[in-house]
C-alpha angles and dihedrals in degrees: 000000000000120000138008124295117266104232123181124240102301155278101098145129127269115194101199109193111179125187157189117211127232113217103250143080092022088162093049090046098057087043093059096033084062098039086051091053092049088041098049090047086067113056127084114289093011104154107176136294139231133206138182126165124187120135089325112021125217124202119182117186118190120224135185093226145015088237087053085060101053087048097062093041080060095053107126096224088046086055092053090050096052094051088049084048100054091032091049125356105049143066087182148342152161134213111207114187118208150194112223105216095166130027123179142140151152129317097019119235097235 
């Protein structure tokens, strides 16, 4: 995924998920990883999303609402992947929801 999300003016939700990798099903995990970000761009108050692995990886996906955040989390095919992630892909993670209260950046976008 090049480049960073486009987000409007704030406020907004930022859903942070950060993990550790466990050392199987390399091949399964990319291939849900992308069918959850197709998946996810797709759904009601979806903004952008942002992902980086090295040895933790870091995914941020952007949302309208609160409640458009919740929404997606209750997705049944996210929650398929999640199972698969805690049964399977990861050693560890966290998921951290927050409000976006500033947002700016070079070059501005004006």
């Amino acid at each position: 995924m090049p480049g960073l999300a486009s987000t409007p003016d704030p406020p907004y939700t930022a859903v942070i998920f950060t993990s550790v990798r466990a050392d199987n099903d390399a091949a399964g995990y990319s291939t849900m990883a992308e069918r959850m970000e197709t998946l996810a761009s797709d759904q009601p108050g979806y903004l952008g999303i942002e992902s980086a692995r090295e040895e933790i990886g870091i995914t941020v996906s952007y949302w309208q609402t609160p409640a458009a955040a919740r929404a997606w989390k209750a997705v049944a095919e996210h929650q398929l992947a999640q199972k698969l992630g805690r049964d399977q892909w990861y050693r560890t993670y966290r998921v951290r929801i927050a409000t976006v209260e500033r947002d700016y950046g070079f070059p501005n976008p004006t």
